[in-house]
C-alpha positions as CSV (number, residue, x, y, z in Angstrom):
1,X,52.3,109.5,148.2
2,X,48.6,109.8,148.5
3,X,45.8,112.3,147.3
4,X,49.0,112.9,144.6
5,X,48.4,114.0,140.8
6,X,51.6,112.2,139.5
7,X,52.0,108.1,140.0
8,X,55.1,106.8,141.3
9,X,57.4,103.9,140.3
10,X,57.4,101.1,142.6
11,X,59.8,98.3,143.4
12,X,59.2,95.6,145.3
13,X,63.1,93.6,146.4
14,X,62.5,90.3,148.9
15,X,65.2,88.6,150.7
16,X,64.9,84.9,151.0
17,X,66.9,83.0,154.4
18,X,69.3,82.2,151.6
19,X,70.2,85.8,151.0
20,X,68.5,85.4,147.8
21,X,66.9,88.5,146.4
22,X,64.4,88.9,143.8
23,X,62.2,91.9,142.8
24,X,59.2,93.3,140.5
25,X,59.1,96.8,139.3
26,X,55.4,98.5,138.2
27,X,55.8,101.5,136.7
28,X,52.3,103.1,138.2
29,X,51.5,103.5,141.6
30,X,49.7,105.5,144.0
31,X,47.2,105.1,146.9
32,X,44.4,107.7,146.9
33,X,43.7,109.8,149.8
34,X,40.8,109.9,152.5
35,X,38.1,110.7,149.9
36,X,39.2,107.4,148.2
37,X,39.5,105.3,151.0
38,X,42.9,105.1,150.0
39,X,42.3,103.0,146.7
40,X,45.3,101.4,145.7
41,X,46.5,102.0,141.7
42,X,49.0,99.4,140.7
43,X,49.7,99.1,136.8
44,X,52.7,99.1,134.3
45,X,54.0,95.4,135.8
46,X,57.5,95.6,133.8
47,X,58.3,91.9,133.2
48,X,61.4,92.6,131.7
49,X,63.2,94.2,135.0
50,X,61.3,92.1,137.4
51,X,62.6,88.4,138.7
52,X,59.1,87.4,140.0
53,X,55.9,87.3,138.1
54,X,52.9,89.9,139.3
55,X,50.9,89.1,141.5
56,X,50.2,92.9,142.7
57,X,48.1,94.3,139.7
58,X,44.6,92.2,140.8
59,X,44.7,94.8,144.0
60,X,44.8,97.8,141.8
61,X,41.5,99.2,142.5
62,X,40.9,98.2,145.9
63,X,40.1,100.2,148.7
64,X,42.2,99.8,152.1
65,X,40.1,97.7,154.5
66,X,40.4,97.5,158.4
67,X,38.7,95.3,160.9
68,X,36.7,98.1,162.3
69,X,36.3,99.0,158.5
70,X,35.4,96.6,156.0
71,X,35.8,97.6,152.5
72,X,36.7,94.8,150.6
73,X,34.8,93.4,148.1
74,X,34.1,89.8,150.0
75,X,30.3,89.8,150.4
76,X,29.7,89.3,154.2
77,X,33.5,88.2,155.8
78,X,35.7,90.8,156.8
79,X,39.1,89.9,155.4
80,X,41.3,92.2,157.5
81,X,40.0,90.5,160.9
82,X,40.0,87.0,159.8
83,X,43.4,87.5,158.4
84,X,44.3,89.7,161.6
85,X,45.7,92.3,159.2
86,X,44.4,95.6,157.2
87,X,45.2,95.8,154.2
88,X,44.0,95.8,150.0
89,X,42.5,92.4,150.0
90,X,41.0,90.6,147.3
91,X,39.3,87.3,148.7
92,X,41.0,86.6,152.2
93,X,44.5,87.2,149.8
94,X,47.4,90.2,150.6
95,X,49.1,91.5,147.4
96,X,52.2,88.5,147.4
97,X,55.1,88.3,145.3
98,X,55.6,84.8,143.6
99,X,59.3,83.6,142.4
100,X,59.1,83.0,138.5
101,X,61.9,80.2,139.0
């Protein structure tokens, strides 16, 4: 999946305690390789096939950040160690899913 020439489809299912599932589909993803910092590309949110709204696209563009690694775009706080995770972060925030009902 990464350092690819061809994007991939990308669906996203949850399972709430309720055995509830809902989903978002983006029809372009990728995460670059090494070079990259393995930059995540998330576009092509397809409303119409998804049961949550997007709330993935705003990390498109980010580069994967690690305590012992900051690369986000926060100015002088590290993201990954306050939040104890790595990740694409974009202002303390992990790419979330949010239910549209």
């Amino acid at each position: 999946m990464t350092g690819g020439t061809s994007p991939y489809n990308l669906s996203v299912w949850l399972v709430d305690s309720a055995d509830t599932s809902r989903w978002a589909s983006y029809g372009d993803f990728s995460v670059g390789d090494e070079s990259t910092d393995f930059q995540l590309t998330v576009d092509g949110f397809e409303s119409s096939s998804s049961s949550v709204g997007d709330s993935l696209s705003s990390h498109s563009g980010k580069k994967f950040s690690t305590r012992d690694l900051d690369l986000d775009e926060d100015g002088d706080r590290n993201c990954a160690e306050e939040m104890q995770s790595a990740g694409w972060k974009v202002h303390l925030q992990l790419a979330s899913i949010e239910s549209t009902s």
